[in-house]
N, C-alpha and C positions, 0 to 999 in steps of 0.2 A: 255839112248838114247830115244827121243822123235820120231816117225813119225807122220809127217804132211800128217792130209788125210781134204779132201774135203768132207763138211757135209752141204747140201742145200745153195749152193751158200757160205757160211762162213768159215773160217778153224778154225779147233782143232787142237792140240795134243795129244798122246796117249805117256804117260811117260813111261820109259823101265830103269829105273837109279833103277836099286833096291837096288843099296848099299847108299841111299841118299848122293853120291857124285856130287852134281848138282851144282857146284857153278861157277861163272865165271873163265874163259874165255868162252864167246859163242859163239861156232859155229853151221853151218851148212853145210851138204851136197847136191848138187842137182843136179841130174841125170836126163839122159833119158837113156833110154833101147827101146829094140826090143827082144831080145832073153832072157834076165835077166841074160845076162852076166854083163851087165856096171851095176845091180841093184845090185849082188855080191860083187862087187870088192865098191859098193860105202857104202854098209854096215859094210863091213871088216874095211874098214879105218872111218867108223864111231866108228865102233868099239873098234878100236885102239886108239881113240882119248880120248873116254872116260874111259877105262882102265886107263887113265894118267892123269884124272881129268878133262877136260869139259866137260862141257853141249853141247852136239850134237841135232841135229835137221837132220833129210834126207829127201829128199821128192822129187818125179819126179817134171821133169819142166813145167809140164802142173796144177801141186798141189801149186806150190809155189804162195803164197801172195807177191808179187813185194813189194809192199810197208812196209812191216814187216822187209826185209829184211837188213835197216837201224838199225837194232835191234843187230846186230850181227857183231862180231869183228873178225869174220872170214868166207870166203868163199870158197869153193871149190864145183867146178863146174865141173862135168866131162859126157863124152856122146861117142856113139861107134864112128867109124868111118865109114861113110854110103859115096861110093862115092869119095875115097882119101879128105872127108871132112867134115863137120858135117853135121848131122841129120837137118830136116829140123823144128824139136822141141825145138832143140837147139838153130838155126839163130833164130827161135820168141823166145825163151825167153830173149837171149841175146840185141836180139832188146827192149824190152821192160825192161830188169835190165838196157837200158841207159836213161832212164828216172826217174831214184831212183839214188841219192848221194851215191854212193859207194866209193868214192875215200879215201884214206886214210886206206882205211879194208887191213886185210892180206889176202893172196888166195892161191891156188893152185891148178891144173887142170890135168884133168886127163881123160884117153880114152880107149878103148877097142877095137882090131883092130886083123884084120887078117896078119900076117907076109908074105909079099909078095914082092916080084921086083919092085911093085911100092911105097911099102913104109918102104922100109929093116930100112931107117933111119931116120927115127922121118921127114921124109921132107915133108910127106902129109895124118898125123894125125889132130883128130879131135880137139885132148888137142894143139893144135899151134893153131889154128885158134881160138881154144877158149883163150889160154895165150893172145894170140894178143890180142883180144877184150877188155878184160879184163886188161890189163895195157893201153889199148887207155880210159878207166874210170877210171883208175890212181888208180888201185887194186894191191898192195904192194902182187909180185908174193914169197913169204919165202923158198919156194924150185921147182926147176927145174919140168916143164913137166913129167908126166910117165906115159909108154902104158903099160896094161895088154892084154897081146896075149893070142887071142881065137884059136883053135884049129876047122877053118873049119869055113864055114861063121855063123854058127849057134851056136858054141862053141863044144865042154865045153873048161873053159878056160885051159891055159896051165898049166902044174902041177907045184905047188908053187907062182901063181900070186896072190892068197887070202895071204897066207904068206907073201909076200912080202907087198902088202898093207895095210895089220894088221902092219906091223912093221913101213911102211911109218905116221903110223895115231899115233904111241906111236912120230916118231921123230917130229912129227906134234905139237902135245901136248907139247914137249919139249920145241920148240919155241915157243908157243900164249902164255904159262903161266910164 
């Protein structure tokens, strides 16, 4: 797994594939965080993916080269839920991934969210507003929405949501390759 950090205006890589199984399919992950709940759940399923053979990339949405991201045959975008809606790092990245040809990429989206009365039912999470966005750029969604519940606005998250999106990131791999 690679993260993408910001070095003087430019981006790198820092490679993390130690069993040199880096071969295509290429994805990436990209998050935002507040607590390093959504940075969790977006490593596990980074993690998961390359476990099954791609090349991952992770990187917050304030790190991400827009323009690179034509480079890659898969997406997934995921961010807390601030608000019954996304973070406001999220509406600018997504505003500006609509100015890069993504159309045709596979995706899948994903949020981090407190369990509450206003949003017991996926009806005003962050991963819907982000799926929305992202199939209005005609991003091929390969599997359904899914929130990992924090426990408390600050986390930790709930027990077994790293498990579960380590297994989401193997059936992930399943489908790109």
């Amino acid at each position: 797994m690679r993260v993408i950090i910001e070095s003087g205006g430019d981006f790198q890589t820092r490679s993390f594939c130690e069993r040199g199984n880096c071969e295509m399919p290429k994805a990436i992950v990209i998050y935002d965080t507040k607590f390093g709940n959504t940075e969790k759940i977006a490593k596990t399923l980074a993690e998961g993916m390359e476990e099954h053979g791609v090349m991952v990339d992770y990187a917050r949405v304030n790190e991400v080269d827009i323009k690179k991201l034509v480079e890659y045959d898969f997406l997934a975008v995921g961010g807390p839920t601030h608000n019954l809606g996304m973070s406001e790092p999220m509406k600018d990245f997504l505003e500006k991934l609509e100015t890069v040809d993504v159309s045709g990429k596979e995706g899948f989206c994903f949020d981090t969210r407190v369990q509450s009365r206003f949003n017991r039912f996926d009806l005003n999470s962050a991963a819907k507003r982000i799926e929305k966005k992202m199939k209005k750029m005609k991003v091929k969604m390969i599997k359904s929405r899914t929130s990992a519940i924090v426990e408390g606005r600050e986390g930790p998250l709930e027990k077994g949501a790293q498990e579960t999106f380590e297994e989401i990131g193997k059936e992930i791999a399943e489908l790109i390759r």
